[in-house]
N, C-alpha and C positions, 0 to 999 in steps of 0.2 A: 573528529572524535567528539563526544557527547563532554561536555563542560561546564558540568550547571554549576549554581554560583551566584552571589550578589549583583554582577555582570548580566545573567543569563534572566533573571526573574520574570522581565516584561517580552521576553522572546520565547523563552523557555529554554533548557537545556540538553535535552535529548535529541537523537534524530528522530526520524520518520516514523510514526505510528499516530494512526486517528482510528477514534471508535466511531462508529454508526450504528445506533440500535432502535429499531422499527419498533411504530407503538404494537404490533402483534408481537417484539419481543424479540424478531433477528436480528443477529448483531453478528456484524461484519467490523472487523480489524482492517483496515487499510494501511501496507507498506508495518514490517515489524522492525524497525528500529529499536534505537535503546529506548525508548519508551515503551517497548512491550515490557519492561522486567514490572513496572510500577502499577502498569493496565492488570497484566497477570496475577499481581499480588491483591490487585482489587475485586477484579472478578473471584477469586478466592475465599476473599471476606462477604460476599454474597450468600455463602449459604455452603452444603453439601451436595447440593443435586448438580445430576452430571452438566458437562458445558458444550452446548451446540454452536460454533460457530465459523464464520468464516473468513479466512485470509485473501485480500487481494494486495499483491502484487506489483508492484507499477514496474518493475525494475527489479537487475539482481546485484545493482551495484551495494558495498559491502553496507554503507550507511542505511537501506534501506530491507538488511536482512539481518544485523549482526543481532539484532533482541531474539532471534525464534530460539537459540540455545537457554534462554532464562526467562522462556516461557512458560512459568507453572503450569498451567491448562493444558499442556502438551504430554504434562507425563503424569496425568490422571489418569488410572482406567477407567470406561465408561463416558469418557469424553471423547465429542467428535468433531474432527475439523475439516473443512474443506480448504484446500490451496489452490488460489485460481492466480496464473503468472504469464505473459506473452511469453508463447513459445520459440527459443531461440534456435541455435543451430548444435548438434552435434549431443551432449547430453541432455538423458532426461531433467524435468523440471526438479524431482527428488534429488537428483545427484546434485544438479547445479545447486540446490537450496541446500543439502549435506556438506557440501566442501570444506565451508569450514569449520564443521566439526569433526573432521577428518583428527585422526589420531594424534598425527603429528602437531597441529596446532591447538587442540581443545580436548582433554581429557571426559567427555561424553561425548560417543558417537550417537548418532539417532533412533539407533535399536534400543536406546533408553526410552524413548518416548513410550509409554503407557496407555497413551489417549490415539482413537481411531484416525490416520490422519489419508484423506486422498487430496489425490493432484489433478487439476486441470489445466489445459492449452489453454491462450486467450490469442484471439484476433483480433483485428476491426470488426464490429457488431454490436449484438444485444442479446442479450442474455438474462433470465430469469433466476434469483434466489426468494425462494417464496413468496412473501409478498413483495419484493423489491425487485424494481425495474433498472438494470446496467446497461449504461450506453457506452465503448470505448472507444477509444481513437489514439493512434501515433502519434507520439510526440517526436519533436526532434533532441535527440539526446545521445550520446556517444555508448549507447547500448540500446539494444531494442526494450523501446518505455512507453505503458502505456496509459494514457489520461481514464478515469472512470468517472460518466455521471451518472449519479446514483435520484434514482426517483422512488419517492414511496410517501406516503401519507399526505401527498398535495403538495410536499415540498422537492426541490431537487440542491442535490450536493455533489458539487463538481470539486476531484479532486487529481491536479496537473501538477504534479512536481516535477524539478529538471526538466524543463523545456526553455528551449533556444529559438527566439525569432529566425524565422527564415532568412531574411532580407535585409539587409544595413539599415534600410530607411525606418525598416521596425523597431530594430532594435535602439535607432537612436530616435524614434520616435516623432518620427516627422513624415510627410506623404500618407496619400492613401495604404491601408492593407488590400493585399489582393494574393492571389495564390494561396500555398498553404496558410499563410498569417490570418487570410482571410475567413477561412475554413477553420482554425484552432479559433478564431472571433465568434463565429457562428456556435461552434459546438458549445461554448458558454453562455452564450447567450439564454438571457429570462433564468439562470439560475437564482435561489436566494441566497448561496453561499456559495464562494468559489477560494479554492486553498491552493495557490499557485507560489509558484517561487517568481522572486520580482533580483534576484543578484545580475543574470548574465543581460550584460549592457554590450554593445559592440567593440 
């Protein structure tokens, strides 16, 4: 649960949410935690003109979804979003991302939303948002979650939450990496900024 606070100041207190906006001006939301309510209220003070933007996904776990219901930008009309999420098994990516605004839990279900919103699959790949180059890759994590490196403007931004070393020897940090360990090394590799979680130890 999101805890900010005297405690929180030099971590921050929210979950999951990072901006990325291209100097041609796209901007992608990475993972809407409770940091969307704060994001949303800013992009808001921006001005009147509608808001193009887009949602990536790493995961549907709750900490990395619970901000999309107190995302102002979502219930503008004239605004439009894109949702891009690894595709899991059995419901669509709308429904899984709705659930908890299901009635029983949240008094606004998503037919409130005002602003255009589509859904897309993600796999392992690469994929284009206008001028922004995405690369992904599976992490290891107790849900299908996926890492995104983002390249645009000569720089590249790697963003890996919730991943779990393969290996004991990774995770306590001794031995060579080889196998997947190896492969999550490499996919970061030459970024300038890389936003990982450093908690799971063996």
């Amino acid at each position: 649960m999101a805890k900010p606070g005297p405690d929180t100041i030099r971590y921050g207190g929210n979950t999951s949410c990072v901006q990325v906006t291209s100097d041609a001006g796209t901007l992608l939301v990475i993972d809407c935690g409770t940091g969307a309510h704060g994001l949303g209220q800013h992009l808001m003070k921006e001005g009147p003109k509608p808001v193009r933007g887009h949602v990536l996904i790493s995961h549907t776990h709750w900490d990395h979804i619970q901000g999309i219901p107190f995302f102002t930008p979502f219930f503008i009309p004239g605004n439009k979003w894109d949702f891009y999420a690894p595709k899991g098994f059995g419901e669509s990516l709308r429904e899984t991302l709705a659930g908890q605004m299901e009635y029983t839990y949240f008094p606004i279900t998503p037919e409130a939303f005002g602003a255009e919103l589509s859904y897309n699959n993600l796999s392992e790949g690469v994929f284009r948002i206008d001028d922004v180059v995405i690369r992904t890759r599976y992490l290891n994590h107790p849900a299908l979650t996926i890492a995104f490196r983002i390249e645009v403007d000569g720089a590249v931004v790697i963003y890996a939450c919730d991943h779990e070393p393969h290996s004991r020897e990774a995770a306590d940090g001794v031995g060579q990496l080889d196998g997947q360990d190896l492969a999550h090394a490499e996919f970061l590799r030459d970024a300038d900024l890389v936003i990982h979680d450093a908690q799971y130890l063996a």
